[in-house]
N, C-alpha and C positions, 0 to 999 in steps of 0.2 A: 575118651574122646570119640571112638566108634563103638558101635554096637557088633555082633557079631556079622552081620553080613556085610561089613564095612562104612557101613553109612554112618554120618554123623549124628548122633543123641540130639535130640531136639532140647532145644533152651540151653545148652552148652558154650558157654564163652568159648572162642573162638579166635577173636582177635581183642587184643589190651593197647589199650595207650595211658603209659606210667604216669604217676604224681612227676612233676619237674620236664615232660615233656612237652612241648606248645606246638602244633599244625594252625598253619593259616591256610586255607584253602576250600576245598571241598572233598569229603569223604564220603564214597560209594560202598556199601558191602552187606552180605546176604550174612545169614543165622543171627550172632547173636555178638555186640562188642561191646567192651567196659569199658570206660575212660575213667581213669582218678588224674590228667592231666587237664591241658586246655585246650582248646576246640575254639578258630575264629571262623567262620564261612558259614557250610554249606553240609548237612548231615542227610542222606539216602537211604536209604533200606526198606524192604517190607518186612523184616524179622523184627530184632529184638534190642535199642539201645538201655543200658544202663549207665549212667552218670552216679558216679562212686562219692562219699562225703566228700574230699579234695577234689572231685573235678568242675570244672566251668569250661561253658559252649555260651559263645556270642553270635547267636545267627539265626538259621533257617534252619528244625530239624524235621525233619520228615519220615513218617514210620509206621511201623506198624504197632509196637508196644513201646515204650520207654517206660522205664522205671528211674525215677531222681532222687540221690540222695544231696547232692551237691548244688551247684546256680547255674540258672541259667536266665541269658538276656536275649530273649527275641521272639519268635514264634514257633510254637510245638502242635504241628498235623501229625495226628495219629490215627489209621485207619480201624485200629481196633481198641487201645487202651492208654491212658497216661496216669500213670500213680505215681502221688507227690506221698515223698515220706521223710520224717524229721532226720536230719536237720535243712529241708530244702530249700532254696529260694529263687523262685520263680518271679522274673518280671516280664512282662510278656501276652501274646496273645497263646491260649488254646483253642483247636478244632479236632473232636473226637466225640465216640458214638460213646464212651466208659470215662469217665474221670474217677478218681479216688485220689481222696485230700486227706493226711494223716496228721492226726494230733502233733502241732509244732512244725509244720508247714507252713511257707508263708508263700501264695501266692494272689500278687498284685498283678492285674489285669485283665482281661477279659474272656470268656469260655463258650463256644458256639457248640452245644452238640448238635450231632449229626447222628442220622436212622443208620440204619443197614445199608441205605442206598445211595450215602455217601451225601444225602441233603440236609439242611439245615432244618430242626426241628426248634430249635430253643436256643436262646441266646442269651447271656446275663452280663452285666457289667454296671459300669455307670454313663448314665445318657446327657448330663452336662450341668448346665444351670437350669434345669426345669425343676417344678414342682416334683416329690413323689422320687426325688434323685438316690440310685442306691437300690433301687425296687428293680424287680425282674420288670424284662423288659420283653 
C-alpha cells in the first residue's frame, strides 16, 4: 500500500465498493477506487476509477482515467483516458482526449475527443434523419 518513504504506490486501489453494495448520491476521492457494486449520482476524482464486471454507475462520472469492465448509464468525462473492456456496456455520452474500445464492448452513444487543452477536436456519433446518418460528423 506505501512505498518505502510512506507514500502511496500510484495506481493502487485504495478504496472498494463490494458487489451487493448500492450508494445513491455523490462520491468524491483522489488515487484510485474499484466498484464491483452500484453507484446512482455523481462520480469525482482526477485519479483513477475502475468499474469491476458486477459493477453499475447511473450518472455523471468524471475523471481522470476509468477503466470499465461492468455498465454504465450516463456520461463519462475523462481528462486523460476511458477503456471499455469486455464484458462492458456503456450507454451514454463520452468526452476524453484517449478512448480504447476492446473486443466485446458495447458502447452505444456518443464520443467527443478532446486535445491536451481540454477542447473539442472530433466528435462522432449519429446526427439524426439526414442523409450520410452513422458517418463521422
Amino acid at each position: 500500500m506505501f512505498n518505502r518513504d510512506g507514500k502511496k504506490k500510484e495506481g493502487e486501489v485504495v478504496g472498494y465498493i463490494g458487489k451487493g453494495v448500492e450508494i445513491n448520491g455523490r462520491l468524491s476521492f483522489e488515487s484510485t477506487v474499484r466498484i464491483d457494486g452500484t453507484v446512482k449520482g455523481e462520480i469525482e476524482t482526477s485519479g483513477t476509477l475502475i468499474i469491476g464486471d458486477s459493477g453499475c454507475v447511473e450518472g455523471t462520472i468524471r475523471v481522470g482515467t476509468t477503466i470499465i469492465t461492468g455498465e454504465v448509464r450516463g456520461i463519462v468525462e475523462a481528462s486523460k483516458r476511458v477503456e471499455l473492456k469486455s464484458p462492458c456496456k456503456l450507454y451514454g455520452d463520452i468526452k476524453t482526449p484517449s478512448l480504447m474500445i476492446g473486443e466485446g464492448a458495447i458502447f452505444e452513444g456518443n464520443c467527443t475527443m478532446t486535445g491536451s487543452s481540454g477542447r473539442e477536436t472530433f466528435q462522432y456519433g449519429l446526427k439524426g434523419d439526414e442523409p450520410g446518418d452513422g458517418l463521422l460528423q
